[in-house]
C-alpha positions as CSV (number, residue, x, y, z in Angstrom):
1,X,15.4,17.4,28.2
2,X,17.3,16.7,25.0
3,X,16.5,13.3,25.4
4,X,13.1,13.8,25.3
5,X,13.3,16.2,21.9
6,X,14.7,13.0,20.7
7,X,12.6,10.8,21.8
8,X,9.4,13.1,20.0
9,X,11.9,13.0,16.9
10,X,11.9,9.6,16.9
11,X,8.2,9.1,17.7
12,X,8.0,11.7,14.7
13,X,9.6,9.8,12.0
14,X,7.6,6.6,13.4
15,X,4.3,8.2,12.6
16,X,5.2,9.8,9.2
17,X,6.8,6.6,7.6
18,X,3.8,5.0,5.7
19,X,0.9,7.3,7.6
20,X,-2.3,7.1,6.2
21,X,-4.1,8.7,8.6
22,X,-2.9,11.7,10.5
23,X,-2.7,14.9,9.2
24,X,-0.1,17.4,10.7
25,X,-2.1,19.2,13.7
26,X,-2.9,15.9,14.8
27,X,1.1,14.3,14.7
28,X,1.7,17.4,16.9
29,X,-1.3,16.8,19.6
30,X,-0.2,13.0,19.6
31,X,4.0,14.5,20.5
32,X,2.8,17.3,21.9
33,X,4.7,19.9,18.8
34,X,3.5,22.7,17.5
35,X,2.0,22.7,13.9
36,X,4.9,25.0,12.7
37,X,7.7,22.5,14.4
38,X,5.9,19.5,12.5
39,X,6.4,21.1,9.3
40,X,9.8,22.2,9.9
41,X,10.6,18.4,10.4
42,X,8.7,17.4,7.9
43,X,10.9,20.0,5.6
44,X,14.2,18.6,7.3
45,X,13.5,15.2,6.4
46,X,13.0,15.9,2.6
47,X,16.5,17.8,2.8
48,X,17.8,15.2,4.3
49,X,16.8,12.9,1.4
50,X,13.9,11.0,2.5
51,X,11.0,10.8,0.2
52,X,8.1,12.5,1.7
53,X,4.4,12.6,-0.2
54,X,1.6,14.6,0.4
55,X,-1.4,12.8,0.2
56,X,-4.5,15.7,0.5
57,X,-3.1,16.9,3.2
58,X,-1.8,13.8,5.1
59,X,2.0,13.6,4.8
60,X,4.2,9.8,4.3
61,X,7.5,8.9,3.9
62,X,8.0,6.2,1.5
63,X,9.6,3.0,3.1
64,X,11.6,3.3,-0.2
65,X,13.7,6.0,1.3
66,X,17.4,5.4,1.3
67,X,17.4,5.0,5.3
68,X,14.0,3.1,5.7
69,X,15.2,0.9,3.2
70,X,18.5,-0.1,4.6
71,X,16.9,-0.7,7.9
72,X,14.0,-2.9,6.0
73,X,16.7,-4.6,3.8
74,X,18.2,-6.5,7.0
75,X,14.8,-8.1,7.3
76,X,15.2,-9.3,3.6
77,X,14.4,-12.8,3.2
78,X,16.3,-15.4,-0.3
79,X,14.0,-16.5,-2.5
80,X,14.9,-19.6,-1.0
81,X,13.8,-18.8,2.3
82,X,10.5,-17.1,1.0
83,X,10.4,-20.2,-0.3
84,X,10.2,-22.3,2.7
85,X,8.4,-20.0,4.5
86,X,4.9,-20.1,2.5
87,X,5.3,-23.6,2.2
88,X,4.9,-23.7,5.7
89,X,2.3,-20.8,5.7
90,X,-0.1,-22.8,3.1
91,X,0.3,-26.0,5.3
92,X,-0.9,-24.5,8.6
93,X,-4.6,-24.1,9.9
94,X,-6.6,-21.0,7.4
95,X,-8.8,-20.4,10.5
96,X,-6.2,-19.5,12.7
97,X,-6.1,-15.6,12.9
98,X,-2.5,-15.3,13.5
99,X,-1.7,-17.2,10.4
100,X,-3.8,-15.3,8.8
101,X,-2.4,-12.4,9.8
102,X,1.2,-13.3,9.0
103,X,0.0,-14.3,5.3
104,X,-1.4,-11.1,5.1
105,X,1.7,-9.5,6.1
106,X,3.6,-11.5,3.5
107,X,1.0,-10.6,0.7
108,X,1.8,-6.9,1.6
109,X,5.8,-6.8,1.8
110,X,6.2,-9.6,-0.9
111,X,3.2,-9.9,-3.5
112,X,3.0,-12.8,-1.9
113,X,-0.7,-14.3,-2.1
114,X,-0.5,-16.9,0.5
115,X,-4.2,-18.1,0.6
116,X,-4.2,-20.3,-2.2
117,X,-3.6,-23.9,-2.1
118,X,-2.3,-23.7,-5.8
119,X,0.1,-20.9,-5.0
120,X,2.9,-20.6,-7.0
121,X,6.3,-19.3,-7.1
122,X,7.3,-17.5,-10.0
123,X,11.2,-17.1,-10.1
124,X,11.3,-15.0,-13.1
125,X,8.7,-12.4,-11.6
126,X,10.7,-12.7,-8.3
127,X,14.1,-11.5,-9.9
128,X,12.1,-9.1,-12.1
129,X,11.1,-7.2,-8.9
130,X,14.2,-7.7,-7.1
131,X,16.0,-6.0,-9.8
132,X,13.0,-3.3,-10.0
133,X,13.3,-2.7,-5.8
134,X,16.8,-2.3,-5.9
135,X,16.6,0.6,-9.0
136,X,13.9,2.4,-6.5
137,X,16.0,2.0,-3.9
138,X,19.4,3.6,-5.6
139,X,17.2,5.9,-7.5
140,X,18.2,4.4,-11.0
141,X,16.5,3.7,-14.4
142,X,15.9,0.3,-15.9
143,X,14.7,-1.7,-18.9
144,X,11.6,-3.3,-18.9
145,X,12.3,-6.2,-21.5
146,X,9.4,-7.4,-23.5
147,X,7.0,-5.6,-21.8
148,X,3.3,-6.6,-23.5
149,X,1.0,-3.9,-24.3
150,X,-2.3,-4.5,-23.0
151,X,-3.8,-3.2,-26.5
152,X,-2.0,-4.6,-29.3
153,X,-0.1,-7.2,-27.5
154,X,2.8,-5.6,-28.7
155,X,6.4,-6.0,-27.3
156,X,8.2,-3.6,-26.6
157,X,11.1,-2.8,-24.0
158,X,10.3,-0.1,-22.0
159,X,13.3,2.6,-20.3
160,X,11.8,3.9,-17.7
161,X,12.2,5.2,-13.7
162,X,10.4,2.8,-11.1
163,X,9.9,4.7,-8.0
164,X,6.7,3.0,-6.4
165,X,5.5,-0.9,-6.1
166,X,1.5,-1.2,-5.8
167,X,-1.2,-3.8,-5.6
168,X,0.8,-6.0,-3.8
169,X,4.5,-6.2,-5.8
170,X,1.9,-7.1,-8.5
171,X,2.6,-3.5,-10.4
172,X,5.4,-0.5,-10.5
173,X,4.9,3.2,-11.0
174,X,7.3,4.3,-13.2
175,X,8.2,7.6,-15.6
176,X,8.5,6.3,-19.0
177,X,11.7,8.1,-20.6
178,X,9.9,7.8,-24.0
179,X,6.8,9.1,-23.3
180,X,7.9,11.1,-20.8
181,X,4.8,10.6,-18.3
182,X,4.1,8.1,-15.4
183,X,2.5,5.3,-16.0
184,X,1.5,1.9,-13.9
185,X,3.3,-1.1,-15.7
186,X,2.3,-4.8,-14.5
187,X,4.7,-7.0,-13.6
188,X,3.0,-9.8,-15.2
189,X,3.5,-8.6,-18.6
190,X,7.2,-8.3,-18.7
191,X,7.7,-11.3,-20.8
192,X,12.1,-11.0,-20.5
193,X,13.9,-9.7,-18.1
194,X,14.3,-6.7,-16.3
195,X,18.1,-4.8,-16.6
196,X,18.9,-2.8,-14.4
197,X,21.1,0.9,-15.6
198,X,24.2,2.7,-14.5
199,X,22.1,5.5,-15.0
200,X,20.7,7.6,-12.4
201,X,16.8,9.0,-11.8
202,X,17.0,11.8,-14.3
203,X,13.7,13.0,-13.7
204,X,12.7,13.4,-10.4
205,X,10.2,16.1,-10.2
206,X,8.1,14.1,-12.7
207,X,7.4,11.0,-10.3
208,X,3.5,11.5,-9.5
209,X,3.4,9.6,-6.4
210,X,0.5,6.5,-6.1
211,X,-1.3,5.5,-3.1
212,X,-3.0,2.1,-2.7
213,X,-5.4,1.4,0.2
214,X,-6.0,-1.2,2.7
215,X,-8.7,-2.7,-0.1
216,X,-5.9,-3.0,-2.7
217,X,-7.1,-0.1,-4.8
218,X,-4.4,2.9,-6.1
219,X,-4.8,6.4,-7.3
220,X,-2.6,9.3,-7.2
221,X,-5.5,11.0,-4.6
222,X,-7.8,10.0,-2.1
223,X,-10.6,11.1,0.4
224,X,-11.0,9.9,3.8
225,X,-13.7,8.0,5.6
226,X,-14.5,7.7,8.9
227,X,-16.5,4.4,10.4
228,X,-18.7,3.5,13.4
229,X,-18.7,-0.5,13.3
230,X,-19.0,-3.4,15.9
231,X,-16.2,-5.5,17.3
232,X,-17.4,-8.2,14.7
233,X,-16.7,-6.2,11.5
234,X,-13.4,-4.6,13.2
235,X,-12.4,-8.1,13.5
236,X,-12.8,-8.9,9.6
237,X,-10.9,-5.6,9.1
238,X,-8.2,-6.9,11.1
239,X,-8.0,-10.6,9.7
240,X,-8.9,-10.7,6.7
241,X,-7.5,-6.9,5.3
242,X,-4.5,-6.5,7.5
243,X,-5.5,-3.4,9.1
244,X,-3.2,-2.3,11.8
245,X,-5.1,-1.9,15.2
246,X,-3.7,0.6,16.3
247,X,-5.6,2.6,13.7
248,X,-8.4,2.0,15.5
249,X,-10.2,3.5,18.3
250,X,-12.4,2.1,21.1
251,X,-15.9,4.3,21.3
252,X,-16.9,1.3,24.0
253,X,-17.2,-2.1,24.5
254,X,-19.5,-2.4,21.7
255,X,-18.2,0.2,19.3
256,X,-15.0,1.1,17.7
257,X,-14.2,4.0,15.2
258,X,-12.0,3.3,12.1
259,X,-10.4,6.5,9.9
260,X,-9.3,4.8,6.6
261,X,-7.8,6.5,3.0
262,X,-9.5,5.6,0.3
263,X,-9.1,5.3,-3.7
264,X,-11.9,3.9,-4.8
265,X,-15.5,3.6,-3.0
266,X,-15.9,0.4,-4.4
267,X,-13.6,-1.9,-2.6
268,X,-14.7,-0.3,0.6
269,X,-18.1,-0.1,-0.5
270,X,-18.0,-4.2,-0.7
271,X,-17.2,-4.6,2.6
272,X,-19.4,-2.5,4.5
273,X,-22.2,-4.1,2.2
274,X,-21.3,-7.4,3.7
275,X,-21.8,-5.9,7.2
276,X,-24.8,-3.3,6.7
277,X,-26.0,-4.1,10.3
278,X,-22.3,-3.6,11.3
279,X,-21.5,-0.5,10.0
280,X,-22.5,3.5,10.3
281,X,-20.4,5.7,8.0
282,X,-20.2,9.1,9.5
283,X,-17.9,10.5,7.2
284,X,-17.7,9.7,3.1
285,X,-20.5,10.8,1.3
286,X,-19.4,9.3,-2.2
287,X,-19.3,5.7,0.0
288,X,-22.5,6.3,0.8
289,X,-24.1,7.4,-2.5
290,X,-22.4,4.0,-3.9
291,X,-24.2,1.7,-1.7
292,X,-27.4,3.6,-1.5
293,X,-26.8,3.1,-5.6
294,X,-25.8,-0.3,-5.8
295,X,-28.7,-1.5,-2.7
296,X,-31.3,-0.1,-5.3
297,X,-29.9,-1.9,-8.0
298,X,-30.7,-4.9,-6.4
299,X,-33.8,-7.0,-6.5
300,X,-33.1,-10.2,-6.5
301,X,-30.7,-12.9,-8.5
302,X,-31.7,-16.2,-10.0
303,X,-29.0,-18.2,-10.7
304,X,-30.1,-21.2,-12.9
305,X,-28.8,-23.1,-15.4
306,X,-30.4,-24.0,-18.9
């Protein structure tokens, strides 16, 4: 019997760590919990120091929790070995779905775009988010050296308190001690270094949390939709998005249903355009407003050149 309560505890924190999709009734229909012992886990694990989110309803715990993250940092690969290994990756067949799939998986842990032929490995940018993972893991401040305004082109080092990587490792959500609000820095356009401080997260209420979704979109919120599609465009999901298939659930043999966050209608909105006859959306009305928006745009291109 107590093996079993552990077993759901267990099964519990599985579920919550990066869950995008189930809200709190239905993580205690899948472990067979009541609503009210869900939340009192969900409350136990936030005194217990992980860092739990609430996205509209749909509670995560960040993989940048103190215990997720000294679990994920045994699987931490050198830049050396990184190195080697998307060598390797560019070299093999791009048709072969489970190479596509691990490249994908690289592109989500690392910022790693695998898919070019041209890809290239920035050591500077590597070390700058090395040093940035390690401040959100310990939960300190660091300086942003050189960091290039997007307006002025101004440099300018920036203190602030990374607590979130997005797009890929290609930006960081951060509280800006200056300012004193959150902002979205890109790593790009830190021109020096990044230094990391002795001095710990002052400000942790402040942190706004950021959400990015399967599209590569982020936004602090986001609505849900829900998706009818044939095996072929639940295959594109899978290969060429990442999605995890165990997201998704078989209507049929012909039809699967597919429950995704979103951030922005537009990312999603380009792939279900590129699979109208593939598609129903039965839930996400803003989705469908864009594409009955952007389909009446259209009336034709001619591409020619003078």
């Amino acid at each position: 019997m107590e093996l079993d309560k552990f077993s759901r505890q267990l099964r519990l924190l599985e579920l919550l760590i990066g869950n995008n999709r189930y809200s709190p009734k239905e993580i205690g229909e899948k472990l067979g919990l009541s609503l009210r012992s869900v939340y009192r886990y969900i409350e136990f694990y936030k005194n217990e120091g992980f860092d739990v989110y609430n996205f509209n309803g749909i509670y995560t715990i960040s993989h940048t929790s103190p215990f997720v993250a000294s679990i994920t940092q045994k699987m931490h690969f050198t830049d050396d070995e990184l190195k080697l290994l998307s060598d390797i990756l560019i070299k093999m067949d791009r048709n072969n779905p489970t190479v596509n799939r691990i490249k994908q998986k690289f592109k989500s842990v690392y910022g790693m775009n695998l898919s070019d032929e041209d890809f290239f490995y920035d050591s500077r940018i590597s070390e700058n988010i090395e040093t940035i993972q390690k401040a959100i893991k310990h939960r300190h401040q660091c300086v942003l050296h050189q960091y290039e305004s997007l307006h002025n082109k101004e440099e300018k080092d920036r203190l602030v308190e990374p607590y979130q990587l997005l797009n890929l490792s290609r930006e960081v959500r951060c509280y800006e001690i200056e300012s004193g609000i959150c902002k979205t820095f890109k790593i790009s356009r830190i021109k020096g270094t990044v230094t990391y401080s002795n001095t710990k997260w002052e400000h942790r209420d402040k942190h706004t949390n950021y959400f990015t979704d399967l599209f590569g979109f982020s936004a602090s919120k986001v609505s849900r939709v829900v998706m009818r599609m044939t095996k072929l465009a639940k295959q594109f999901l899978i290969e060429e998005y990442g999605l995890d298939e165990t997201k998704i659930i078989k209507e049929n043999d012909n039809y699967f249903l597919v429950s995704l966050p979103i951030c922005n209608v537009m990312g999603i909105g380009r792939f279900v355009m590129g699979f109208l006859n593939d598609v129903e959306i039965l839930k996400g009305k803003a989705l469908k407003d864009y594409i009955d928006k952007e389909i009446g745009k259209y009336s034709g291109v001619s591409l020619r050149s003078n």
